[in-house]
N, C-alpha and C positions, 0 to 999 in steps of 0.2 A: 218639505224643501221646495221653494219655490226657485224656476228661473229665473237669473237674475236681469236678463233680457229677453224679447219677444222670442220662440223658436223661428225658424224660417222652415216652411212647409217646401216638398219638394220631392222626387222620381229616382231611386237606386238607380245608376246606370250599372254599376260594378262594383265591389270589393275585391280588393288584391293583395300584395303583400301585407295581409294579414290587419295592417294598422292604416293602411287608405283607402277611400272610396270614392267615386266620382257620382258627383249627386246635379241635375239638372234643377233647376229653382225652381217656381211657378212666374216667375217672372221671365225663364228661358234659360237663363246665364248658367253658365256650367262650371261648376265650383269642384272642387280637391277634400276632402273633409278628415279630421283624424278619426278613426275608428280603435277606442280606448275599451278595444275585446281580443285578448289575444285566443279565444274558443275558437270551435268552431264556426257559432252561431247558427246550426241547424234549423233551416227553415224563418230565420230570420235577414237573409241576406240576398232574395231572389233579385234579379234586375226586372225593376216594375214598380218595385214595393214602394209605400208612402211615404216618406222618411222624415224626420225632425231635426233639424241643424240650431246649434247654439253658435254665435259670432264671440270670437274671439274679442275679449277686451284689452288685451293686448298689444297694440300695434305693430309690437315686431317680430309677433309670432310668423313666424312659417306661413303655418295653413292657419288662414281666418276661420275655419267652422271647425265645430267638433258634432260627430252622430251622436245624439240624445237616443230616439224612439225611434222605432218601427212599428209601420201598425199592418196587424194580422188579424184577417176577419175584421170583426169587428172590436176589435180592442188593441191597445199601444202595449207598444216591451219598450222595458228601459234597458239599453246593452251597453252602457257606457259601465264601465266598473267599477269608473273611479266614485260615482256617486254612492253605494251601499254604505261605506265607512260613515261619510261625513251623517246621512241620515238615519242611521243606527245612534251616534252619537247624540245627536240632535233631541232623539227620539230617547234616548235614555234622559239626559239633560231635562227634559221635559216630563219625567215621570210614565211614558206612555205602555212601557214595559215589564209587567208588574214581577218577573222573574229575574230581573236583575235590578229590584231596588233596594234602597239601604245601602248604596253606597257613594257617600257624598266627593268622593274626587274619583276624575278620570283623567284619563289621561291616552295620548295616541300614538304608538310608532315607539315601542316602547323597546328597548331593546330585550333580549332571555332566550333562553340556551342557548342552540349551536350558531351562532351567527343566525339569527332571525330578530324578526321586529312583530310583537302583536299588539293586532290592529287598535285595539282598546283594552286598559289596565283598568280594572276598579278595582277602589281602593277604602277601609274603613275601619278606625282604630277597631281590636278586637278582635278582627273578623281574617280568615286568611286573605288573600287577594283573588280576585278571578281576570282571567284571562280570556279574552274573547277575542273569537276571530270570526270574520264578516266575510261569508262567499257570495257570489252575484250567481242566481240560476234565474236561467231561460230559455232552458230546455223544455219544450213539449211534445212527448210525439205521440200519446194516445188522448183520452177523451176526456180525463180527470187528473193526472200527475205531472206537478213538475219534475223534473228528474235533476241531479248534476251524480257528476261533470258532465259537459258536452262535447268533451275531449282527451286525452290522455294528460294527466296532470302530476307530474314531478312536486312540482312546487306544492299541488294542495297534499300529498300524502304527507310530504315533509312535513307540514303543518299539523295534520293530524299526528304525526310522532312525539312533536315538539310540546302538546296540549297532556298526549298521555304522560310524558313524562313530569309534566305541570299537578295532574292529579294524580301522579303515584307518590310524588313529595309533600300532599296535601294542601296543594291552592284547589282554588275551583277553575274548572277552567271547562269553556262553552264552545261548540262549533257553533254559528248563528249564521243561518241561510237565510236571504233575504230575493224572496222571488219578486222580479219585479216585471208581473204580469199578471192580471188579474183574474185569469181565465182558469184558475188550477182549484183544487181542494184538499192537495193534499203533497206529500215530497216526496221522493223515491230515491232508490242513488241508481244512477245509469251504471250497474256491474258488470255488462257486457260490453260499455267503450273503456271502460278502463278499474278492471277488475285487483288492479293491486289498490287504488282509491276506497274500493270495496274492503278490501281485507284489514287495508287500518283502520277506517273507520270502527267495524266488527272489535280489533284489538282495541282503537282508544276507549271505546265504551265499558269495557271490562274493566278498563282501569279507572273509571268514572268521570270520564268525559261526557256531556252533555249536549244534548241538541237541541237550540231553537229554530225554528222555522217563522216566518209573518211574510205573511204577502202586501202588498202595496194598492193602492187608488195612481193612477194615471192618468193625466192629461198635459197639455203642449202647455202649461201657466205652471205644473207642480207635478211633483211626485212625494208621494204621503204613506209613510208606513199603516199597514190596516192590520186584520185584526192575525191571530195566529193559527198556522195551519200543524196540521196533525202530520206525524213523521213516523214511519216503520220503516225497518229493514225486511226484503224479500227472504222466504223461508228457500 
């Protein structure tokens, strides 16, 4: 997935209500930015940090910029969220995902069960449907794993419910974590910030719910699904 304009480089001054940030440019100008992470963002939000703004093509947006990246150490996170879907899809569409191929329609924002929408339907005469939903992790806090959530998440357990009941009716249906930071080897689930995330997970898998994991290449021109990372649950 490439940007589809230059990023503009630039200094954290603040993140605050959750979904704004006030970002100094390199040019000086002190801009408003939408921050499209409603996490945490642990250790990705210090005031200091390097940050990457995308301009609004818009004109009558609000706020002209949106937070793309932050760069930690020596390497960039993607914490916009809204990006995993479109380049999950992308990336399927393209063959690049060899556990969800063979199936020649997809489709996004689908509606199933209890008033939910999942992220991506595939779809192929013959074949049941699978169901796929797209989490953004950017949690790091030891020296090998990414981890999620990096918050307490209603909405992702929901999710996990809605999947297991997908594969007790017999569709397929996948969690696909899409870490987008290059610095991990492996996934985890953070079961100490939010331990009921923990518990469904445990339950959807029994019911045969499935986990991908794939980490990402990053840079201020692109962000590029790579290759797949290895996933357990803690004993």
């Amino acid at each position: 997935m490439k940007f589809p304009d230059p990023l503009l480089r630039g200094r954290l001054l603040r993140r605050y209500k959750r979904f704004l940030a006030d970002v100094e440019l390199e040019s000086g100008a002190a801009v408003v930015a939408h921050c499209a992470n409603p996490g945490s963002m642990i250790g990705l939000a210090q005031p200091g940090a390097g940050v990457w703004l995308s301009p609004a093509r818009n004109p009558a947006r609000k706020l002209k910029y949106s937070w793309e990246l932050t760069a930690v150490g020596d390497h960039l996170v993607g914490i916009n969220t809204s990006v995993p879907n479109g380049l999950v899809a992308a990336a399927l569409e393209a063959g690049r995902i060899p556990e969800l191929s063979g199936y020649p329609d997809l489709r996004r924002e689908v509606r199933y069960g209890k008033n939910s929408r999942i992220d991506i339907l595939l779809e192929s005469a013959g074949r049941p449907p699978c169901y796929v939903e797209v989490k953004n992790v950017t949690l790091k806090r030891g020296p090998e794993a990414a981890e999620f959530p990096d918050s307490v998440t209603a909405r992702g357990t929901k999710h996990l419910n809605e999947l297991a009941l997908m594969a007790a009716g017999g569709a397929r249906a996948v969690m696909f974590y899409l870490v987008q930071r290059p610095d991990c080897v492996r996934l985890e689930i953070a079961a100490d910030i939010d331990p009921a995330y923990d518990r469904a997970l445990r339950e959807a898998l029994s019911q045969g719910v499935e986990v991908l994991c794939y980490g990402c290449t990053l840079s201020p021109s692109a962000i590029e699904l790579d290759r797949r990372l290895p996933f357990a649950l803690q004993v």
